[in-house]
Biotite code that builds the C-alpha atoms (Angstrom):
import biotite.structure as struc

atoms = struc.array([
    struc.Atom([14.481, -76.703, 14.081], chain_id="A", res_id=1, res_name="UNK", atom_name="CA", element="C"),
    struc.Atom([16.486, -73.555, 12.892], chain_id="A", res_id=2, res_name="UNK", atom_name="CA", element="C"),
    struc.Atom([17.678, -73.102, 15.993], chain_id="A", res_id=3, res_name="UNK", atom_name="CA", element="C"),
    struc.Atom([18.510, -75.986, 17.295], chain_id="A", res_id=4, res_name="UNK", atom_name="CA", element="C"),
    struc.Atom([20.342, -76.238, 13.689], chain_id="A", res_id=5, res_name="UNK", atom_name="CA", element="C"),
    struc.Atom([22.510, -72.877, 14.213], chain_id="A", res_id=6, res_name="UNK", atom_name="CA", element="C"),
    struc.Atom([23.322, -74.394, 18.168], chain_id="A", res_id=7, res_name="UNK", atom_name="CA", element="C"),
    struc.Atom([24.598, -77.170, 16.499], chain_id="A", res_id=8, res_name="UNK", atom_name="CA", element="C"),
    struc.Atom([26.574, -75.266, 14.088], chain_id="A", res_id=9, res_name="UNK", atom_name="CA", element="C"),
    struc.Atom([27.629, -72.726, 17.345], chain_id="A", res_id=10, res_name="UNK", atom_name="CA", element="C"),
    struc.Atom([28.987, -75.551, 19.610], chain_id="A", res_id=11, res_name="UNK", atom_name="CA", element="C"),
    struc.Atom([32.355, -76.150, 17.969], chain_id="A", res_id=12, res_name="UNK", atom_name="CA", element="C"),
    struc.Atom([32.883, -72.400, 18.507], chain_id="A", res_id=13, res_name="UNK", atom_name="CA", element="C"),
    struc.Atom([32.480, -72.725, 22.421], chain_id="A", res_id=14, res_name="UNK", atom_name="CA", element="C"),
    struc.Atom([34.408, -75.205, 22.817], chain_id="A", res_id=15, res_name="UNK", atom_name="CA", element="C"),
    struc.Atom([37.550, -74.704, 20.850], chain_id="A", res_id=16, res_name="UNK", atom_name="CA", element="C"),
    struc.Atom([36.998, -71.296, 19.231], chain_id="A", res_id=17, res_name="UNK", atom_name="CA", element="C"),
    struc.Atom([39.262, -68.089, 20.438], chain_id="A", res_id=18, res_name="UNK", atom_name="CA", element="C"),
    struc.Atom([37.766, -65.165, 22.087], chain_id="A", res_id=19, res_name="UNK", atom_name="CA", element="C"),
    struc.Atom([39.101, -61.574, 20.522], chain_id="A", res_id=20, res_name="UNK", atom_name="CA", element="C"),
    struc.Atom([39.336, -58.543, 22.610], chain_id="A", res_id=21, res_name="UNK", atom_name="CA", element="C"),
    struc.Atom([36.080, -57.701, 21.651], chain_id="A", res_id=22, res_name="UNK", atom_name="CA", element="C"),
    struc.Atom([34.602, -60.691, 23.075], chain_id="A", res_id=23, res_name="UNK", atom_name="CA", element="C"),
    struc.Atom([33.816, -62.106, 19.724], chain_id="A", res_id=24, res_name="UNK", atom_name="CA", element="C"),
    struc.Atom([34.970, -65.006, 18.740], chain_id="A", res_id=25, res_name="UNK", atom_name="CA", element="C"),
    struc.Atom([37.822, -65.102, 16.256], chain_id="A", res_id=26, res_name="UNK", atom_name="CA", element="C"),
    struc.Atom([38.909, -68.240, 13.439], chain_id="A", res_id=27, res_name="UNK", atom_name="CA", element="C"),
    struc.Atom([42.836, -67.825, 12.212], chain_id="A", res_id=28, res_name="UNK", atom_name="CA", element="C"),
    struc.Atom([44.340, -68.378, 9.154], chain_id="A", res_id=29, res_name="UNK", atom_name="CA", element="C"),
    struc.Atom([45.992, -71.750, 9.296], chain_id="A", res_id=30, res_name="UNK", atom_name="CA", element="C"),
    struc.Atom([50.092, -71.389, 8.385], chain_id="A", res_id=31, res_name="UNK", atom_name="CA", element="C"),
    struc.Atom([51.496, -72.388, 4.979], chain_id="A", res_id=32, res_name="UNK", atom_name="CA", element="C"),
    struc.Atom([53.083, -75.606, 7.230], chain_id="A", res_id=33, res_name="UNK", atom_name="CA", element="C"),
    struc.Atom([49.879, -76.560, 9.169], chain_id="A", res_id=34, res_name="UNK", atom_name="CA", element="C"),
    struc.Atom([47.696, -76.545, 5.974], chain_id="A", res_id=35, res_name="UNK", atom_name="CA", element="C"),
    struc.Atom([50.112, -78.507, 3.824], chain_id="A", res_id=36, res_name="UNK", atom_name="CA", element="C"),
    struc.Atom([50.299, -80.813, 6.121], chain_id="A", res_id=37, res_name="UNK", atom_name="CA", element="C"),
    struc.Atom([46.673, -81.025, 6.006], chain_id="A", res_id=38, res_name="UNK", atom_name="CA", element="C"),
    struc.Atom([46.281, -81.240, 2.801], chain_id="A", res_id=39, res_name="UNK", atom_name="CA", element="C"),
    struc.Atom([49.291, -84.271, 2.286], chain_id="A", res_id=40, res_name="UNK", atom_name="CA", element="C"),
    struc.Atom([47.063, -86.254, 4.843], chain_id="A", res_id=41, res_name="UNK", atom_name="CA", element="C"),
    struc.Atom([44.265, -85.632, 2.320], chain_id="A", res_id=42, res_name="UNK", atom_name="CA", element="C"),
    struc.Atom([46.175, -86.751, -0.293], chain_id="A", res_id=43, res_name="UNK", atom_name="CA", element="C"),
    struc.Atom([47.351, -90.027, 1.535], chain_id="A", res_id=44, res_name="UNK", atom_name="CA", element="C"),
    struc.Atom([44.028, -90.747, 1.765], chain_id="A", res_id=45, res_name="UNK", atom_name="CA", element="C"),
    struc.Atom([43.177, -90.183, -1.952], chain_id="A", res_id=46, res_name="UNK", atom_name="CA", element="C"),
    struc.Atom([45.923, -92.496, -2.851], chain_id="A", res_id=47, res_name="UNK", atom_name="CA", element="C"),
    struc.Atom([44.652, -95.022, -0.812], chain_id="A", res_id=48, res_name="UNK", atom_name="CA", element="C"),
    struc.Atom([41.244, -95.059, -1.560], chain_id="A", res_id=49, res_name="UNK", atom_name="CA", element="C"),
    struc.Atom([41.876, -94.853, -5.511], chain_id="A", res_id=50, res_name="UNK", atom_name="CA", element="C"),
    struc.Atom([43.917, -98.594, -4.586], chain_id="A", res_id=51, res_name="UNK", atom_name="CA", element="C"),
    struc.Atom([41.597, -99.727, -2.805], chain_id="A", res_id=52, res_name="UNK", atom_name="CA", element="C"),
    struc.Atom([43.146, -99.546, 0.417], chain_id="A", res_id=53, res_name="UNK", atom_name="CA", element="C"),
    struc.Atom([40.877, -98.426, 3.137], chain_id="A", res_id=54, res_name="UNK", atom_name="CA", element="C"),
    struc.Atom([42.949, -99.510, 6.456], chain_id="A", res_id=55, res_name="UNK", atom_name="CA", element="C"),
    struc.Atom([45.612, -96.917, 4.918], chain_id="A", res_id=56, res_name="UNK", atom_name="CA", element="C"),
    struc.Atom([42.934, -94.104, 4.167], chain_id="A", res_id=57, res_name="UNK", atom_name="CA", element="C"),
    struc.Atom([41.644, -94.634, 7.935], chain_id="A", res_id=58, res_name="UNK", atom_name="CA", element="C"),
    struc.Atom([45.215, -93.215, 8.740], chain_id="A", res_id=59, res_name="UNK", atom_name="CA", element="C"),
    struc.Atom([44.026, -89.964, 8.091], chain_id="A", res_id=60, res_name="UNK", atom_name="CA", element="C"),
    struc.Atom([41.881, -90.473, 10.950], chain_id="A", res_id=61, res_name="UNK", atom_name="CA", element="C"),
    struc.Atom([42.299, -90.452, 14.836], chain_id="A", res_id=62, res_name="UNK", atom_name="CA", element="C"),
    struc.Atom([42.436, -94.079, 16.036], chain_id="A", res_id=63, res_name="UNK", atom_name="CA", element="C"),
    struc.Atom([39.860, -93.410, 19.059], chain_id="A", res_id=64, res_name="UNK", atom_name="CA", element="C"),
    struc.Atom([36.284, -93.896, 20.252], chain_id="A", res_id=65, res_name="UNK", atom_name="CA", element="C"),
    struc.Atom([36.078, -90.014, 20.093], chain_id="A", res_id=66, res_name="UNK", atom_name="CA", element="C"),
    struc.Atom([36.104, -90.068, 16.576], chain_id="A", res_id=67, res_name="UNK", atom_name="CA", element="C"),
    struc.Atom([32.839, -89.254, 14.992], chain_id="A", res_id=68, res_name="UNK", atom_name="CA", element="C"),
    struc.Atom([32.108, -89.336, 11.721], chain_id="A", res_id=69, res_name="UNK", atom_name="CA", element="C"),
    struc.Atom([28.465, -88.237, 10.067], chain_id="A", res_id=70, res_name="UNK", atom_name="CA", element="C"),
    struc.Atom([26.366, -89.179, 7.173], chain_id="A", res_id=71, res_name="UNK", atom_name="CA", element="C"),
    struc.Atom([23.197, -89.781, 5.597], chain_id="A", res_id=72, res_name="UNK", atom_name="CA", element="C"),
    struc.Atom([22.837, -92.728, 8.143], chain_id="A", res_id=73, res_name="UNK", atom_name="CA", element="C"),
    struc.Atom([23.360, -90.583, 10.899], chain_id="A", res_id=74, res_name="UNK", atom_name="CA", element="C"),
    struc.Atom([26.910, -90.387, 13.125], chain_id="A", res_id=75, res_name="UNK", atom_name="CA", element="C"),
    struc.Atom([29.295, -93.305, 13.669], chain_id="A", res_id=76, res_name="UNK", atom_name="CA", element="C"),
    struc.Atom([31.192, -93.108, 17.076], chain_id="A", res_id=77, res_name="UNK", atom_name="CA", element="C"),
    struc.Atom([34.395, -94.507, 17.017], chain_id="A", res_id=78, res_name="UNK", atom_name="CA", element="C"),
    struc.Atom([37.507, -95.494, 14.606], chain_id="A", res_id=79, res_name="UNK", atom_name="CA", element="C"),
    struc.Atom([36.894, -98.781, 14.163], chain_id="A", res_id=80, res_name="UNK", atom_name="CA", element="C"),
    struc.Atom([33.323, -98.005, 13.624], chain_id="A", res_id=81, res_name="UNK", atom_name="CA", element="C"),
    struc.Atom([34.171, -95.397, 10.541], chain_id="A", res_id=82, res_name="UNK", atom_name="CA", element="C"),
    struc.Atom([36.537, -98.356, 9.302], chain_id="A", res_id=83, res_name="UNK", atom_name="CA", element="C"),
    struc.Atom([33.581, -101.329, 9.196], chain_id="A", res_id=84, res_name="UNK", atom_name="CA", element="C"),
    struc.Atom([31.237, -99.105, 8.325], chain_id="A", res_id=85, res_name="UNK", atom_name="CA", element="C"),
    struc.Atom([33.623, -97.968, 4.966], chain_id="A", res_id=86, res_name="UNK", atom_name="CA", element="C"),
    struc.Atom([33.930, -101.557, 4.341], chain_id="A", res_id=87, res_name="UNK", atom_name="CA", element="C"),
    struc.Atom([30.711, -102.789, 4.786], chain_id="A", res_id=88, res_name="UNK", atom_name="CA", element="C"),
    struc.Atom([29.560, -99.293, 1.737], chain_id="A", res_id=89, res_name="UNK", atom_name="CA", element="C"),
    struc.Atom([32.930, -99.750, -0.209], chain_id="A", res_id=90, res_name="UNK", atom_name="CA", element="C"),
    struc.Atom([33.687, -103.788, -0.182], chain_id="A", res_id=91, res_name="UNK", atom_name="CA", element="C"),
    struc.Atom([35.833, -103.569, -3.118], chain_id="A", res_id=92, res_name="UNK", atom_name="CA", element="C"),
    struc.Atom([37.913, -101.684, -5.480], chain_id="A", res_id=93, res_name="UNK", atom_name="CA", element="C"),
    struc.Atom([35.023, -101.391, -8.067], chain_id="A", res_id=94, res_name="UNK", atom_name="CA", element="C"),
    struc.Atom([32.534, -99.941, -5.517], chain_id="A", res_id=95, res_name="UNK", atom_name="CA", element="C"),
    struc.Atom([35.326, -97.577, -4.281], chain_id="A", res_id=96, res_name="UNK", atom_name="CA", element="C"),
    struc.Atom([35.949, -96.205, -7.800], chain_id="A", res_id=97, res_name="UNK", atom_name="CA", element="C"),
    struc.Atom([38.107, -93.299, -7.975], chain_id="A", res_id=98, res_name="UNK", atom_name="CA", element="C"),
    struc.Atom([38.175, -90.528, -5.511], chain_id="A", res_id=99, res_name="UNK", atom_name="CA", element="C"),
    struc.Atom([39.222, -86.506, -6.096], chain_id="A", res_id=100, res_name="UNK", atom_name="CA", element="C"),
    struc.Atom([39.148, -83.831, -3.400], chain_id="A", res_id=101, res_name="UNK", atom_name="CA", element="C"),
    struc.Atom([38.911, -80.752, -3.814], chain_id="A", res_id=102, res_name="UNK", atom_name="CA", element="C"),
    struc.Atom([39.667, -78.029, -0.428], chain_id="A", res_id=103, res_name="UNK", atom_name="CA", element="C"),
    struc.Atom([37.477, -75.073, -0.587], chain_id="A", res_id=104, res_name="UNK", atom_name="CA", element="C"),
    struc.Atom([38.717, -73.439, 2.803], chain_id="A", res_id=105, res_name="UNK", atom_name="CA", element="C"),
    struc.Atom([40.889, -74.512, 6.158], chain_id="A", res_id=106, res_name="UNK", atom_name="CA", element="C"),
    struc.Atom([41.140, -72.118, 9.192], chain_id="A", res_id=107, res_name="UNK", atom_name="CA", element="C"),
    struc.Atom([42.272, -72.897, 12.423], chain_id="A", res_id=108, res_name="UNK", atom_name="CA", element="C"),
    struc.Atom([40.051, -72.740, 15.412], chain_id="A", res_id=109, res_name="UNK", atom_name="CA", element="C"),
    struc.Atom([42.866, -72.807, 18.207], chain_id="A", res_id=110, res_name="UNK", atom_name="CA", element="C"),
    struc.Atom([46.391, -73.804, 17.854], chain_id="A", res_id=111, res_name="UNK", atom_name="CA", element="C"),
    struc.Atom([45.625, -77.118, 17.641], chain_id="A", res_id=112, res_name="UNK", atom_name="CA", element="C"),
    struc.Atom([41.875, -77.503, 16.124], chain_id="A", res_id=113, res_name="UNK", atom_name="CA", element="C"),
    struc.Atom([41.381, -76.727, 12.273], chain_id="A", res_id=114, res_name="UNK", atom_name="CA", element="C"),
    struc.Atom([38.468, -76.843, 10.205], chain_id="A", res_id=115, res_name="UNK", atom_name="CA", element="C"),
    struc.Atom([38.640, -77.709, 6.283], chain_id="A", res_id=116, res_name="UNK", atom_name="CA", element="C"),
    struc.Atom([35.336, -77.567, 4.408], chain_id="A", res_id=117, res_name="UNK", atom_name="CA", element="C"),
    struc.Atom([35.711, -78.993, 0.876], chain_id="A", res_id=118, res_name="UNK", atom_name="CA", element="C"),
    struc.Atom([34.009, -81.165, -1.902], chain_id="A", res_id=119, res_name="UNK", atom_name="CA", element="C"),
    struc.Atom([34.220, -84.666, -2.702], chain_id="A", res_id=120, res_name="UNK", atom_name="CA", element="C"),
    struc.Atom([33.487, -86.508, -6.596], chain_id="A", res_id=121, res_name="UNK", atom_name="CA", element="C"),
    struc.Atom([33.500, -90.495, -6.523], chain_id="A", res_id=122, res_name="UNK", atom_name="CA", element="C"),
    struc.Atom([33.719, -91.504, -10.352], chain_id="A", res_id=123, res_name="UNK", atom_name="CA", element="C"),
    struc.Atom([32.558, -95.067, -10.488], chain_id="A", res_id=124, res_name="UNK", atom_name="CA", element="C"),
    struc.Atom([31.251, -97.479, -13.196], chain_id="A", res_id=125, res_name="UNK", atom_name="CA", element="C"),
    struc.Atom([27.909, -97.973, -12.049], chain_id="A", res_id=126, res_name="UNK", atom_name="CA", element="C"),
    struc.Atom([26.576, -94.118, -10.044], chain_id="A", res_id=127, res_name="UNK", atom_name="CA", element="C"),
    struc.Atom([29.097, -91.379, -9.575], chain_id="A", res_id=128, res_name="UNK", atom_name="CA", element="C"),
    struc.Atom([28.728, -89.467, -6.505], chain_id="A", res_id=129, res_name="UNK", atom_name="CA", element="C"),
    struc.Atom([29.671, -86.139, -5.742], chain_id="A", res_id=130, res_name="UNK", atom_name="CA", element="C"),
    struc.Atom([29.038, -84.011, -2.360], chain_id="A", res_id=131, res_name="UNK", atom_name="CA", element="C"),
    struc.Atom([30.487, -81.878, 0.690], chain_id="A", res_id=132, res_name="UNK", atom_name="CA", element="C"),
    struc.Atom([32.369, -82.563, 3.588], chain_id="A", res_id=133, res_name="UNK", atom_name="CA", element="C"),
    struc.Atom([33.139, -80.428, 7.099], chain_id="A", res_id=134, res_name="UNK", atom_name="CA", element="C"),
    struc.Atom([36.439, -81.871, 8.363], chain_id="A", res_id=135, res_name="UNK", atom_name="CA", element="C"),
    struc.Atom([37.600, -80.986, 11.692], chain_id="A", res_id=136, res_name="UNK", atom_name="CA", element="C"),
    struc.Atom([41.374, -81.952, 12.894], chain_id="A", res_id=137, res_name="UNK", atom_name="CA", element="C"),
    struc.Atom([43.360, -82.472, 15.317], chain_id="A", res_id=138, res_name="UNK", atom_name="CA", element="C"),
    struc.Atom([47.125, -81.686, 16.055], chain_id="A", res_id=139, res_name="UNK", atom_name="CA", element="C"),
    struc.Atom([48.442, -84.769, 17.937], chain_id="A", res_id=140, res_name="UNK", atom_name="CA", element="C"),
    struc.Atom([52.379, -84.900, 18.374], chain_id="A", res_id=141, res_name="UNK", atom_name="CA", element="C"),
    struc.Atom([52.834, -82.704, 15.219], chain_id="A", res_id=142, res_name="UNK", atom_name="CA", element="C"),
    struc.Atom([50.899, -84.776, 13.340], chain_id="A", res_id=143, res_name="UNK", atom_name="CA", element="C"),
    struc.Atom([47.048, -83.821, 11.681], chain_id="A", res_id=144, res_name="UNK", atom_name="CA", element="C"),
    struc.Atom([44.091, -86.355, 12.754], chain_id="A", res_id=145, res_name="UNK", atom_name="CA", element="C"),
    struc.Atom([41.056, -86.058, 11.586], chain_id="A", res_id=146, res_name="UNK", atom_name="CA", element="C"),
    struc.Atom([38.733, -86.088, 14.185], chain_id="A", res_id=147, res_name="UNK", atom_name="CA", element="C"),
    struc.Atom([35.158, -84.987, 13.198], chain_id="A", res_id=148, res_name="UNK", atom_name="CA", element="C"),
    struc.Atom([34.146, -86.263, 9.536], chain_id="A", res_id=149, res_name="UNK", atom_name="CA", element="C"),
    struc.Atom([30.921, -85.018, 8.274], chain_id="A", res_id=150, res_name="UNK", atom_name="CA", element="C"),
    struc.Atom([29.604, -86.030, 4.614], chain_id="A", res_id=151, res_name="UNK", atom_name="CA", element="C"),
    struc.Atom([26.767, -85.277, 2.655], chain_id="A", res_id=152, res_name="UNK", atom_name="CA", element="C"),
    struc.Atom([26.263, -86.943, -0.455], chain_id="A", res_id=153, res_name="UNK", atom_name="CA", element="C"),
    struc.Atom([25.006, -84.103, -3.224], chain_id="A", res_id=154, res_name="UNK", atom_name="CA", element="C"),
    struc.Atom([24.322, -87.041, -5.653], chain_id="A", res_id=155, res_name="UNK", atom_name="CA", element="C"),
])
């Protein structure tokens, strides 16, 4: 299971990492433009999701079937997918509560492919929830899509 684990992990690397001189393979620094960009994206989505607004915090998204987006419930294929499946979890503002992200990390994978690991905390009324998220994005007619989405819950 370890292995088949670290493959898992290894595969974005094939397909859109960089090869060095050396044969190994490399991850950039993302520019000052590319990763605030990024992060205003991010913070669209905050926004929207603190008023309730899913259909704007799906913006942040690529509207596709190649979007995939992973959870405790296993992976979700598709845009429109992601969006009934936020609205079936989150039907109102209350069960939304108030979002806050926090970026740990972004680094680019080619010119075009980034990666942004950071941390999530959902204060509602009832449970608060907190956990981690792997973002990957994509540049699409100078403009950042998220195109990978995976989310694990810490509590």
């Amino acid at each position: 299971m370890k292995n088949l684990t670290l493959i898992i992990l290894f595969i974005p690397f094939v397909f859109f990492g960089q090869l060095s001189d050396n044969g190994i393979f490399t991850i950039k620094s993302v520019s000052k433009k590319d990763s605030l960009d990024i992060i205003n994206v991010m913070q669209l989505q905050e926004n929207a999701w603190n008023n309730g607004d899913i259909d704007l915090f799906m913006k942040g998204y690529l509207k596709s079937e190649d979007l995939v987006f992973s959870g405790k419930s296993g992976p979700v294929y598709g845009w429109k997918n992601t969006r009934d499946r936020y609205l079936k979890n989150y039907p109102n503002i209350q069960a939304m509560g108030q979002l806050k992200f926090s970026v740990s990390n972004i680094k680019l994978v080619s010119s075009d492919i980034a990666f942004l690991i950071g941390e999530y905390y959902l204060k509602r009324n009832t449970e608060d929830s907190s956990g981690h998220f792997t973002l990957f994005w994509k540049k699409i007619n100078n403009e950042w899509l998220i195109i990978s989405d995976h989310t694990t819950a810490v509590k």
